[in-house]
LUMKE-220795 format. One line per 10 residues: for each residue x, y, z of C-alpha. Coordinates in nm, 3 decimals. Layout:
# LUMKE-220795
X/Y/Z  ...
END
This chain:
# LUMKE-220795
0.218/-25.135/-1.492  0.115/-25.463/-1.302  0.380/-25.649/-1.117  0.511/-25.998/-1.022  0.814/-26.116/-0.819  0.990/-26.400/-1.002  1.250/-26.547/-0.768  1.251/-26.256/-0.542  1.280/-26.014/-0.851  1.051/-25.769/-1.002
0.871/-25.844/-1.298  0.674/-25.565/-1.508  0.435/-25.573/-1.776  0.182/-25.404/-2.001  -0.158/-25.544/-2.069  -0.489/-25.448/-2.218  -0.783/-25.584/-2.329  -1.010/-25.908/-2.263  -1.040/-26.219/-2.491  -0.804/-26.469/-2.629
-0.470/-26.404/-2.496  -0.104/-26.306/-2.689  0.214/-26.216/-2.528  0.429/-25.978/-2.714  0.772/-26.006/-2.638  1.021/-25.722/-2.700  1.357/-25.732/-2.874  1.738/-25.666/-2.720  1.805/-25.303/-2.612  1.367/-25.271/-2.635
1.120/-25.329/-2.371  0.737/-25.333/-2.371  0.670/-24.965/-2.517  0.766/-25.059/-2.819  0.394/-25.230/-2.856  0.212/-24.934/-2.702  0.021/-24.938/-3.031  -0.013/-25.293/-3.063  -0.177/-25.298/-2.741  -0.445/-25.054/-2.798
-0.552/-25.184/-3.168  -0.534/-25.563/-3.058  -0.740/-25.468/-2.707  -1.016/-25.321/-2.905  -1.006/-25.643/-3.178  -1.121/-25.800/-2.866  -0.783/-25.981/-2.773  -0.595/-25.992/-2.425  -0.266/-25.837/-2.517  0.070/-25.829/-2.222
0.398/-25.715/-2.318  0.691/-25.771/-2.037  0.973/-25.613/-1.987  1.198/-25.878/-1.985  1.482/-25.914/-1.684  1.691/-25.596/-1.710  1.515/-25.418/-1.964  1.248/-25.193/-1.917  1.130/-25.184/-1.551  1.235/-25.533/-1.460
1.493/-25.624/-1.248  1.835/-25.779/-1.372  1.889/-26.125/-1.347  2.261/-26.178/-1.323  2.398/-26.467/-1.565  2.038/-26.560/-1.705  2.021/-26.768/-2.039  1.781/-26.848/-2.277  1.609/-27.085/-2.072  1.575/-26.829/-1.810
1.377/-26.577/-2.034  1.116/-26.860/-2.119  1.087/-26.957/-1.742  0.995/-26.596/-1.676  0.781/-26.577/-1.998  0.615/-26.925/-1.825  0.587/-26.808/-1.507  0.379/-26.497/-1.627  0.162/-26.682/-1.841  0.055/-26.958/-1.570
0.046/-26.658/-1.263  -0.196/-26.466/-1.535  -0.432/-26.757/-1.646  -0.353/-26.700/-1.940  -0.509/-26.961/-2.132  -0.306/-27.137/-2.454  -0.197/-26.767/-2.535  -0.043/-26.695/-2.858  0.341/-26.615/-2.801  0.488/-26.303/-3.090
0.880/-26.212/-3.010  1.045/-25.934/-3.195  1.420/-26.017/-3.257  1.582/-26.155/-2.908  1.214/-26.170/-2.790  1.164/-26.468/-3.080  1.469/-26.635/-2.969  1.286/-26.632/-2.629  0.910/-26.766/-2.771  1.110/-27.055/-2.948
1.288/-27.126/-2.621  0.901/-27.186/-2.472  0.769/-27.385/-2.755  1.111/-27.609/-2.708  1.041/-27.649/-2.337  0.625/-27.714/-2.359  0.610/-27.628/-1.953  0.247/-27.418/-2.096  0.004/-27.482/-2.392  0.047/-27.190/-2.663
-0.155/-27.163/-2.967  0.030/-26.999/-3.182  0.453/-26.897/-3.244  0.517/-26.546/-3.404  0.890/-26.473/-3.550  0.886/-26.059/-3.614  1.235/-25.971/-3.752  1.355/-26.313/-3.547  1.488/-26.676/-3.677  1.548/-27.009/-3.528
1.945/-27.036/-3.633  2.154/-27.059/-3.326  2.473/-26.782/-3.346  2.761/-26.872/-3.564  3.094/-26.879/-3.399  3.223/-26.471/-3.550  2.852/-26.356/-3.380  2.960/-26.506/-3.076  3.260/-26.300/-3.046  3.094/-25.991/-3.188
2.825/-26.016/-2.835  3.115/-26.090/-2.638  3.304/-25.789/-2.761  3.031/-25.557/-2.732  2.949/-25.664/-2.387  3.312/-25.604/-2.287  3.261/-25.273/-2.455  2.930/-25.169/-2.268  3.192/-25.297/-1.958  3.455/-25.053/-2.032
3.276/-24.768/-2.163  2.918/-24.798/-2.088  2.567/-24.777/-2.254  2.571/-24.429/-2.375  2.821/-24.486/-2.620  2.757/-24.881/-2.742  2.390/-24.689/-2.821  2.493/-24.428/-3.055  2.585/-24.664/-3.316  2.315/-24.992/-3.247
1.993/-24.849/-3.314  2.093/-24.712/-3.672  2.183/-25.095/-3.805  1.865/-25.203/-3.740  1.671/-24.948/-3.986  1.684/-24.881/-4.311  1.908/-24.520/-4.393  1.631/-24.318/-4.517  1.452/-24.375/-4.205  1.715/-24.267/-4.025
1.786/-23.979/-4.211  1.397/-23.901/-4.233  1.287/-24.018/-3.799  1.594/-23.955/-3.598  1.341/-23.863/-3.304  1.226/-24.236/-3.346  1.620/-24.357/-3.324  1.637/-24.096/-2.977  1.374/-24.164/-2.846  1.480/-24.611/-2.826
1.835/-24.440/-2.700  1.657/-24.243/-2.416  1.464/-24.587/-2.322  1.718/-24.742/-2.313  1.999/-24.551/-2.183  1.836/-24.602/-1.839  1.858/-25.011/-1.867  2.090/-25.194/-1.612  2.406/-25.215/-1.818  2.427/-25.589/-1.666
2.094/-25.691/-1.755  2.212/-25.566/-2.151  2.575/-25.755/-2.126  2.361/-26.055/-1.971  2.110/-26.076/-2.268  2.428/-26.045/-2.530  2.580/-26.406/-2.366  2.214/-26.509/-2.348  2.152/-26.503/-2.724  2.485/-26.621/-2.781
2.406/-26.968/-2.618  2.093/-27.028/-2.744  1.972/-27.357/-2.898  1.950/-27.376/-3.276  1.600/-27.445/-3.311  1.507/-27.547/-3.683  1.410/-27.883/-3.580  1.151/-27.738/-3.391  1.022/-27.523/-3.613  1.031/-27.868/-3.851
0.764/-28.057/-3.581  0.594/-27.818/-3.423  0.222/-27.848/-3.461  0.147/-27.466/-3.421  0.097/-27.224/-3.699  0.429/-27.014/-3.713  0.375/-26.642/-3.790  0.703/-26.546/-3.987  0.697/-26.098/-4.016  1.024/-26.037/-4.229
1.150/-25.757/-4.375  1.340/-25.760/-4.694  1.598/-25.477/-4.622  1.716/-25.646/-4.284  2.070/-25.696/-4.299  2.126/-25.871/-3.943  2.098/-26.220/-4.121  2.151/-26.305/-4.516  1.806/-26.277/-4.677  1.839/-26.644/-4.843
1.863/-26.735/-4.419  1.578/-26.542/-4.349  1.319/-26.702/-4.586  1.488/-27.054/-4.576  1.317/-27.087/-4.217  0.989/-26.979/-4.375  0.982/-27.358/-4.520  1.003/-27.585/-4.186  0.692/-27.578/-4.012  0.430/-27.768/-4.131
0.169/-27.446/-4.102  0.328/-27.130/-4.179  0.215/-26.731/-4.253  0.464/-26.546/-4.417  0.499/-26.204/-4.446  0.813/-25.991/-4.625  0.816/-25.629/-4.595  0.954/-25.492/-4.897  1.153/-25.166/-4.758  1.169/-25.259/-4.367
1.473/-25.375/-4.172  1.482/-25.453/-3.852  1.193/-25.264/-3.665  0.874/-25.320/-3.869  0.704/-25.229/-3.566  0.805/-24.888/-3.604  0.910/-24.841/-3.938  0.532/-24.989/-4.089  0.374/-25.058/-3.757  -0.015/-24.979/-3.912
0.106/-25.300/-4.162  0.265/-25.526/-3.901  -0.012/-25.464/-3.605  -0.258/-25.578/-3.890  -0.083/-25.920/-4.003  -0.017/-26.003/-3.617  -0.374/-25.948/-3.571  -0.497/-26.150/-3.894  -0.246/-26.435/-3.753  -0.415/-26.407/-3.415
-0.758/-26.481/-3.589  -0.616/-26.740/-3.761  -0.480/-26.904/-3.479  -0.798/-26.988/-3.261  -0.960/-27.141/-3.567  -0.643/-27.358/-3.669  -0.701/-27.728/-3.681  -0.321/-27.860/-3.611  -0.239/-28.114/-3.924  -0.241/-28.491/-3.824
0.114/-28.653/-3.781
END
């Protein structure tokens, strides 16, 4: 994996391909493998495809205390140190929280905003408490056991039932994460910006990837985003949760690259 140093930390990521650049950007407790197969199908549909590991997941380093805004300055900082040029940005869950955070700043010129499984609502004040009290929890008792019972929310239960390798094998990834880089992403996503304004001016085409049997946010929040940009492709996965990318990833790999098409034809709409 190639790597950076971003204020005297270590930055890792996965990349493949030549073309038109998009930066896939994993979700909390993830890091890049879970868009080993994105990689490879987007690469050969001629696009330049990096995944990072975002501080303290994956291979990257912790960064103590980071916010919101800190994920997008590393997001930034790869995308300027790589040339790559008006990429389209995709995050999955806390990676989309991320993306929106980079569209909000406009430090680099993107092309196109993906949302998989991720929203623009800021946390309400009972999520906030729920991310502080797991963090205390992963404090007190440690990853191991905060594990066992996170990955099985995010999927529907006859997945579970049918791919508990699939639900092991996320554990085993990320059982060997920084426990501070995991409590430091909970308080990260619980201070982030609400950002439905921007998704109401933005002149980029917004990818929205949904799944209809996710149960992290009330489905009538879920689509009610799908309204505010002015260019939108929307895409509900009837029998997905959380994790399209694994639970339909042949279906999701071939929207994000349809979007990605779209996207470097798109015309933004005058304002």
């Amino acid at each position: 994996m190639p790597e950076l140093s971003v204020q005297g930390r270590s930055l890792y990521w996965r990349e493949q391909g030549e073309g038109p650049a998009v930066v896939l950007v994993h979700g909390f407790c993830e890091d890049s493998r879970m868009y080993d197969s994105f990689l490879r199908f987007l690469a050969d549909a001629g696009y330049r495809v990096v995944a990072p590991d975002l501080p303290g997941f994956g291979r990257s380093d912790t960064q103590p205390g980071a916010t919101m805004t800190d994920y997008a300055e590393v997001l930034e900082h790869l995308i300027r140190s790589q040339d790559l040029e008006r990429p389209v940005i995709i995050g999955h869950s806390m990676g989309g929280y991320a993306a929106l955070e980079v569209v909000h700043r406009q430090e680099v010129a993107l092309s196109g905003l993906g949302l998989f499984h991720s929203h623009a609502y800021p946390d309400n004040p009972e999520t906030k408490k729920l991310r502080a009290k797991s963090a205390t929890f992963i404090s007190k008792h440690g990853l191991d056991l905060y594990l066992r019972d996170f990955f099985p929310r995010l999927f529907t239960e006859s997945y579970v039932a049918e791919r508990p390798y699939i639900l092991e094998q996320l554990k085993n990834w990320a059982r060997q994460y920084d426990p501070e880089g995991v409590m430091t992403a909970q308080h990260a996503m619980a201070g982030r910006k609400d950002h439905r304004e921007l998704l109401r001016q933005t002149n980029l085409p917004v990818l929205f990837l949904l799944g209809l049997e996710d149960n992290l946010q009330p489905r009538e929040a879920w689509l009610a985003q799908t309204h505010l940009p002015q260019t939108a492709s929307i895409h509900l996965l009837p029998g997905i949760a959380h994790m399209g990318a694994f639970e339909a990833p042949a279906k999701c790999v071939r929207i994000v690259r349809e979007y990605l098409d779209y996207c470097h034809t798109f015309t933004p709409l005058e304002t």
